[in-house]
N, CA and C of each residue as an Amber inpcrd file, in Angstrom:
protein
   372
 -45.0910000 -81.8290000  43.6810000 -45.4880000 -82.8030000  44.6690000
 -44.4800000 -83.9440000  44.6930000 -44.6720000 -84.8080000  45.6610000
 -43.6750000 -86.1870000  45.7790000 -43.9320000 -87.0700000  46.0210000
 -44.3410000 -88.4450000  45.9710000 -44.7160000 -89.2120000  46.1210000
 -43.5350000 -90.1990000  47.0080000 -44.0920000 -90.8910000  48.3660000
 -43.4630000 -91.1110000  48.9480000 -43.8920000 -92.9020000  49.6930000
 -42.5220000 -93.7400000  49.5360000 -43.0080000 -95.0760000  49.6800000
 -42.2110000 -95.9450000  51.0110000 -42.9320000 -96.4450000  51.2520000
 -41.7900000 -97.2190000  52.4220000 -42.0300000 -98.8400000  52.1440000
 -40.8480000 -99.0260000  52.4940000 -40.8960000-101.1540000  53.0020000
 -39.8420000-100.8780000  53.7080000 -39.9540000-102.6080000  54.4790000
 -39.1360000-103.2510000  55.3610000 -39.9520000-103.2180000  56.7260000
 -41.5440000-102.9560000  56.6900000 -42.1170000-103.4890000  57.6270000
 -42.2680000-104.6690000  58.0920000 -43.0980000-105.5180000  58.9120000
 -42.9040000-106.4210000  59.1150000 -42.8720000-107.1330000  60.6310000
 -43.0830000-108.6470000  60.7220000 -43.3020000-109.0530000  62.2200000
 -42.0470000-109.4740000  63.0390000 -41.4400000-109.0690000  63.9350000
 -40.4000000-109.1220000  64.6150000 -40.4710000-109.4560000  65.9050000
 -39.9320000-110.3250000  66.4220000 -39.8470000-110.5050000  68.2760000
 -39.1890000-109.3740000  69.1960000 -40.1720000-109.0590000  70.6470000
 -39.2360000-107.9060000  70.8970000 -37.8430000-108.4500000  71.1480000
 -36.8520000-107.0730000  71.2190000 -35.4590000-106.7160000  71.2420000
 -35.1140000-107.1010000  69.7660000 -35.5480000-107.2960000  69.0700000
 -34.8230000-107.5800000  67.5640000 -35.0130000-106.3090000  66.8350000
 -34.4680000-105.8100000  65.3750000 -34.4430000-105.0040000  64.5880000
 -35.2760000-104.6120000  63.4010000 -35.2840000-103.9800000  63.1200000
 -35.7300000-103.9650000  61.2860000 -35.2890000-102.2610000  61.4290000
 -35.0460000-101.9320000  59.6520000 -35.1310000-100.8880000  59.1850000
 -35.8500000-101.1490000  57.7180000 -36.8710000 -99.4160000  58.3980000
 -37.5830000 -99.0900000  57.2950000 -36.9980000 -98.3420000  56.2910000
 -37.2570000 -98.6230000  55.0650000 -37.0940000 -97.5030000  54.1320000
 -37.9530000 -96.9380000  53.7950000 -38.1220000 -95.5060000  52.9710000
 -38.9800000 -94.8990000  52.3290000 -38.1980000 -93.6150000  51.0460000
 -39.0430000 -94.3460000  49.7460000 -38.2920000 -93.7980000  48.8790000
 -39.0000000 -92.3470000  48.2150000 -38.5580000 -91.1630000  47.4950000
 -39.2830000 -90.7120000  47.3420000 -38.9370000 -90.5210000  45.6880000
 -40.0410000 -90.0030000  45.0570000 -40.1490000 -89.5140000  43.7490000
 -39.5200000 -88.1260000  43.2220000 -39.5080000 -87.7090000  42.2940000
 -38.8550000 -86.3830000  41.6040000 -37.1320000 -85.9170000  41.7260000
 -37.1020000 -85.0650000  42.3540000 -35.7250000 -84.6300000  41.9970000
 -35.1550000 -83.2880000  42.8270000 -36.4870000 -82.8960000  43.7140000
 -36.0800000 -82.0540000  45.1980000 -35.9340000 -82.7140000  46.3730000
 -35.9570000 -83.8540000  46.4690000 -36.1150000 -84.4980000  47.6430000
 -34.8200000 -84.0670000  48.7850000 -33.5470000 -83.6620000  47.9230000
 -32.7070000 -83.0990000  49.2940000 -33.2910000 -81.7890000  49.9120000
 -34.2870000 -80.9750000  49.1130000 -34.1810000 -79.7730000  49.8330000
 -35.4000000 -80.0370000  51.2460000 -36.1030000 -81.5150000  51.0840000
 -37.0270000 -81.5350000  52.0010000 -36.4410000 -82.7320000  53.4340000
 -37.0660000 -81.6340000  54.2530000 -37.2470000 -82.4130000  55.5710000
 -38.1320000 -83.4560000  55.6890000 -37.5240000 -84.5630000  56.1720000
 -38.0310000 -86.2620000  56.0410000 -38.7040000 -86.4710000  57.3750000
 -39.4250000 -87.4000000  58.0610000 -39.7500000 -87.5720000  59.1300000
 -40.8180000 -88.8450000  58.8860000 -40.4800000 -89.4420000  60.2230000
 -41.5310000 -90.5910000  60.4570000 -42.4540000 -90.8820000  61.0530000
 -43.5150000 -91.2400000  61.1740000 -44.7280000 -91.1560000  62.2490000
 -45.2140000 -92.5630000  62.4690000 -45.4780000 -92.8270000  63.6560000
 -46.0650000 -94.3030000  64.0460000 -47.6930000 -93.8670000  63.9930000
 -48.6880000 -94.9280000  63.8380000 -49.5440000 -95.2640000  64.6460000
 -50.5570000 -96.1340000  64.9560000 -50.4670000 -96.6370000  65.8700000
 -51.2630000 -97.5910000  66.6650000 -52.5700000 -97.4570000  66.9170000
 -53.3540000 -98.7730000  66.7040000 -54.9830000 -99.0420000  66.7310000
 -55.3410000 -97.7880000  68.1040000 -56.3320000 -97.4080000  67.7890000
 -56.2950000 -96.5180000  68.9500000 -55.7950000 -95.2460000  69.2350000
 -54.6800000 -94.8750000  68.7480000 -54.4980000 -93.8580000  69.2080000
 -53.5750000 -92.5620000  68.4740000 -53.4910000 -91.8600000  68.5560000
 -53.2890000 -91.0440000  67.3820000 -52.0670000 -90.9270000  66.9930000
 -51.8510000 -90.4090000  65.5440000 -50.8170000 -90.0810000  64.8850000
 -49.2630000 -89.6010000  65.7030000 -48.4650000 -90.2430000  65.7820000
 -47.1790000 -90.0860000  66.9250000 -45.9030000 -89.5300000  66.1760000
 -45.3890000 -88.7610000  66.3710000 -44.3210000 -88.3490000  65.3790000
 -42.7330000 -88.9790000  66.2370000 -42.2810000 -89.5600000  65.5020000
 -41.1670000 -90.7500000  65.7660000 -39.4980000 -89.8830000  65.3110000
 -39.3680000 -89.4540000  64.7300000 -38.2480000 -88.8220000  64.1850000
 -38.3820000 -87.9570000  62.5630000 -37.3630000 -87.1410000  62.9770000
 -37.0340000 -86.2700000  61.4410000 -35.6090000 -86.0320000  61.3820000
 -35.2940000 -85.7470000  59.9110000 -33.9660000 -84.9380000  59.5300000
 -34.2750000 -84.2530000  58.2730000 -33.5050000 -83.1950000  58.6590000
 -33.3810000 -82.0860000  57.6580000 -32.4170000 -82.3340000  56.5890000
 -32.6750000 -81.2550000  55.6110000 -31.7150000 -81.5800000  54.2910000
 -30.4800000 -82.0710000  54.4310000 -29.8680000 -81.2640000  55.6550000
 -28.6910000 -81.3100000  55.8120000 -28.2940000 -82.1090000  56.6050000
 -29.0480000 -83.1850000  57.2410000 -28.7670000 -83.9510000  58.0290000
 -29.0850000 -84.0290000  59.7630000 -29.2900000 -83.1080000  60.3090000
 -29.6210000 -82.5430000  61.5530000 -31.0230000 -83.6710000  62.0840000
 -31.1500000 -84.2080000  63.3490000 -31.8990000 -85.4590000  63.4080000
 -32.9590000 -84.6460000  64.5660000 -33.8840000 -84.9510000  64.3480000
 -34.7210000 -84.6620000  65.8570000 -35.5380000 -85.6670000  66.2690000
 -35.4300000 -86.1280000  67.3170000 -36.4580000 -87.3650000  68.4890000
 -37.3530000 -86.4590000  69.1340000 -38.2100000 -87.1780000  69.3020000
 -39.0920000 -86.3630000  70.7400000 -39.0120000 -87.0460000  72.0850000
 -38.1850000 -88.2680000  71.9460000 -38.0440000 -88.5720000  73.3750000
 -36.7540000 -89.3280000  73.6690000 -36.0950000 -89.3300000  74.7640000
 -35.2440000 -90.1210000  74.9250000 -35.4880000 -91.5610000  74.8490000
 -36.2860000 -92.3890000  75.0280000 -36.7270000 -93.5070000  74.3740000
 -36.2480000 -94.0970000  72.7720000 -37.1380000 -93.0670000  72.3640000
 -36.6910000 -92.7120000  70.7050000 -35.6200000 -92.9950000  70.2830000
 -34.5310000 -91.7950000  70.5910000 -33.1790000 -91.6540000  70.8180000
 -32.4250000 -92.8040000  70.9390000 -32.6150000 -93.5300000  71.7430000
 -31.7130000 -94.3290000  72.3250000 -31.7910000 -96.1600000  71.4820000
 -33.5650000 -96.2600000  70.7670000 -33.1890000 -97.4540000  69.8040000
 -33.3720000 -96.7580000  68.2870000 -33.9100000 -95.5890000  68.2220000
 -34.5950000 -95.4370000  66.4690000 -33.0680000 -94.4600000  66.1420000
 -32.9980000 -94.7390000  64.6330000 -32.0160000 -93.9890000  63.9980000
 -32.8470000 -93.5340000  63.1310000 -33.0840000 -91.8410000  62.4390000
 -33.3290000 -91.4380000  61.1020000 -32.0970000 -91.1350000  60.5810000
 -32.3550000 -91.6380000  59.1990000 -30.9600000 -91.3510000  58.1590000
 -31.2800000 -91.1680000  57.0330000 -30.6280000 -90.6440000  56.0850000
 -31.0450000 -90.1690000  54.4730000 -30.2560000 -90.6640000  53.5570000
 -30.1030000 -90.8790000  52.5310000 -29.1520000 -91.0890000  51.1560000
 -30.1100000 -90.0640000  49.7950000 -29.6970000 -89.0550000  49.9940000
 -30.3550000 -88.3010000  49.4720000 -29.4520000 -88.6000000  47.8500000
 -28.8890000 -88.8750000  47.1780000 -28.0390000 -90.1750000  46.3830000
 -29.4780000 -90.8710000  46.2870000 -30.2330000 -91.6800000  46.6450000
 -30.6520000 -92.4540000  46.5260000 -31.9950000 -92.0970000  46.5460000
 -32.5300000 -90.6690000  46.4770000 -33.9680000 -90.4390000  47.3680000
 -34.5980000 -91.0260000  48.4640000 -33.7230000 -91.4890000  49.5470000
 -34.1550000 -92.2670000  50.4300000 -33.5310000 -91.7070000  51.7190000
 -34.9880000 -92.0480000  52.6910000 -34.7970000 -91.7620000  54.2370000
 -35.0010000 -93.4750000  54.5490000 -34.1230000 -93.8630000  55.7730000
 -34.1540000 -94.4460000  56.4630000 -34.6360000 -94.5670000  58.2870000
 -35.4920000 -95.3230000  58.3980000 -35.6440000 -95.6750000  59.9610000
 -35.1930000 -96.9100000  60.7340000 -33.8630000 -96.8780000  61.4490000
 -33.7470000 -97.7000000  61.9590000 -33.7890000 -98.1950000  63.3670000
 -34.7160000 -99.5970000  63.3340000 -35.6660000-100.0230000  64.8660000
 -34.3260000-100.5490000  65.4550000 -33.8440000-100.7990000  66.4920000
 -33.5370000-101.5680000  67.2800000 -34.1940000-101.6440000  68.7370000
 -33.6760000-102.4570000  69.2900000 -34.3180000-103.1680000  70.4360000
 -35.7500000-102.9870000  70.8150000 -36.1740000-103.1040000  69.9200000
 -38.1620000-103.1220000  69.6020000 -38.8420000-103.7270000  71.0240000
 -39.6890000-103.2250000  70.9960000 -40.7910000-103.4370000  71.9510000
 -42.0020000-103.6130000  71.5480000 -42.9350000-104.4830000  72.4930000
 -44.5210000-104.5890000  71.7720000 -45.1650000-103.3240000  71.1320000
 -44.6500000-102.3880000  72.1720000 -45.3540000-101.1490000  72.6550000
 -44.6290000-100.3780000  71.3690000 -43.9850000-100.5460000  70.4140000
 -43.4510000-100.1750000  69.2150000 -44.5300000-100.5560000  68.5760000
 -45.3190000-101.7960000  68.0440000 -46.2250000-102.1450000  67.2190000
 -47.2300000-101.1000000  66.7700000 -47.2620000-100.8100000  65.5920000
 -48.2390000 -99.4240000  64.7110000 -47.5610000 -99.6920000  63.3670000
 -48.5630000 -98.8900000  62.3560000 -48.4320000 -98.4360000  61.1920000
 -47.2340000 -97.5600000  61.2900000 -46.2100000 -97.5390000  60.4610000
 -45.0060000 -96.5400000  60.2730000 -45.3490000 -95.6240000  59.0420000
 -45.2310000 -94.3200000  58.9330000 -45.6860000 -93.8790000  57.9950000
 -44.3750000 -92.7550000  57.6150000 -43.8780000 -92.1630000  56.3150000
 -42.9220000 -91.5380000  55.8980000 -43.4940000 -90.4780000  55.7780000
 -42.7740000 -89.0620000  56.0570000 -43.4060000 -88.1550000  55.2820000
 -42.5100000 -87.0750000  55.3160000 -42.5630000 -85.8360000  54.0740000
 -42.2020000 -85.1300000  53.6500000 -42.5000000 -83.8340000  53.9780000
 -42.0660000 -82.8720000  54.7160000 -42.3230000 -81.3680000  55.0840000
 -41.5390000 -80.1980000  54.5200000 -41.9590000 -80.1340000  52.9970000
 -41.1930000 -79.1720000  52.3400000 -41.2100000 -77.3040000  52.9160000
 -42.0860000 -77.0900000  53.9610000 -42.6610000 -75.8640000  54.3900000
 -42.0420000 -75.6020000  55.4340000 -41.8840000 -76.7190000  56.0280000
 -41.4390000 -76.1160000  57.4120000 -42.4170000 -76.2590000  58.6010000
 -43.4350000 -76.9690000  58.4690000 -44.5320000 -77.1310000  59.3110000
 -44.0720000 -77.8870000  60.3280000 -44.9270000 -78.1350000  61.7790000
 -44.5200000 -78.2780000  62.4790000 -44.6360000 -79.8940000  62.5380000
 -43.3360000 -80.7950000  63.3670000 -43.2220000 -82.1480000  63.3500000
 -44.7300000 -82.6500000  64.3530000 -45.3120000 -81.6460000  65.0530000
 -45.8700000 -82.3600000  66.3080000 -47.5210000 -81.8280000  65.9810000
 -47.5950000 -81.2470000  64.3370000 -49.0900000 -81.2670000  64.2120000
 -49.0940000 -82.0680000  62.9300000 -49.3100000 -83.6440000  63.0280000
 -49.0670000 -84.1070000  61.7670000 -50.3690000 -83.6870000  60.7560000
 -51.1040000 -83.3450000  61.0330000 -52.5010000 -83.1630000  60.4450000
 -51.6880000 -81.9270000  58.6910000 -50.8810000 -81.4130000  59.3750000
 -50.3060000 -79.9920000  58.5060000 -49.2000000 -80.4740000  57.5260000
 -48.6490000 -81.4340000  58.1720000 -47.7850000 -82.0220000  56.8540000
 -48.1060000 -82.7380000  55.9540000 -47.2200000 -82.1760000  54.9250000
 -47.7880000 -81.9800000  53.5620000 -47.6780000 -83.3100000  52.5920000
 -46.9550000 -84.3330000  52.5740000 -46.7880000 -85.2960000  52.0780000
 -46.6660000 -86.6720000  53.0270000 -47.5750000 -87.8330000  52.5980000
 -47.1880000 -88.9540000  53.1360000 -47.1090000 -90.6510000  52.2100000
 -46.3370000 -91.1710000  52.7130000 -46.4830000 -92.5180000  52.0540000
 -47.4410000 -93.1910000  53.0170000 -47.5970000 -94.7810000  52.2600000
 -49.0580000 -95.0880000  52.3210000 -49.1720000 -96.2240000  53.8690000
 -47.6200000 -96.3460000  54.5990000 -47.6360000 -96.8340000  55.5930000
 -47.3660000 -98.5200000  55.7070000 -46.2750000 -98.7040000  56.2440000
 -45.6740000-100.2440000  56.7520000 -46.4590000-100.5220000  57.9830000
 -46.5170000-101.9340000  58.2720000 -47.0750000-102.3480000  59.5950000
 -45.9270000-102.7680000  60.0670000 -45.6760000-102.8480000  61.4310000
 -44.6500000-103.0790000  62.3310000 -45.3770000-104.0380000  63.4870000
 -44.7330000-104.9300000  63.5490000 -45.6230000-106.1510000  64.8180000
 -44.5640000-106.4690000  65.3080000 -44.4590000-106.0710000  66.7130000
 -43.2060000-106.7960000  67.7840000 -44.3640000-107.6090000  68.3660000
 -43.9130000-109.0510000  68.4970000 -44.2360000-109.9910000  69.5070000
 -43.6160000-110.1440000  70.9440000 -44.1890000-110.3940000  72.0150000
 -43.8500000-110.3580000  73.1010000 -43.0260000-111.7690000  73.0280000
């Protein structure tokens, strides 16, 4: 198993930045696929980005794409999420998690590891 942690949440004005980290425990952490999930009062679990061992990144939207970065230092047991040009509509719980199986990014219910979740507050 792995135990998995994040900081660098936190309250931000929109268009400004933050990056999250999330660190993980043990000593397989390169062979697992990383990924991040938002979510907001209301409404369900949102899958935000992933990368694979090897580096390979996936968004689900051009939105995504265009301010969030996922990155790894697998050196370091650590995935990175980085916000730029934030929006209200960004504001949710950020949550890290680990998919050593191969399960799918868009049924989070099935993945297998999570940390315990940053809050993210863009102000208008």
């Amino acid at each position: 198993q792995v135990q998995l942690v994040e900081s660098g949440g936190g309250l931000v004005q929109a268009g400004g930045s933050l990056r999250l980290s999330c660190t993980a425990s043990g000593r397989t952490f390169s062979s697992y696929a990383m990924g991040w999930f938002r979510q907001a009062p209301g409404k369900e679990r949102e899958f935000v980005a992933a990368i694979s061992w090897s580096g390979v990144t996936t968004y689900p939207a051009d939105s995504v794409k265009g301010r969030f970065t996922i990155s790894r230092d697998n050196a370091k047991n650590t995935v990175y999420l980085q916000m730029n040009s934030l929006k209200p509509e960004d504001t949710a719980v950020y949550y890290c998690a680990a998919n050593p199986y191969g399960n799918s990014w868009y049924l989070p219910r099935l993945i297998d590891y999570w940390g315990q979740g940053t809050q993210v507050t863009v102000s208008s």
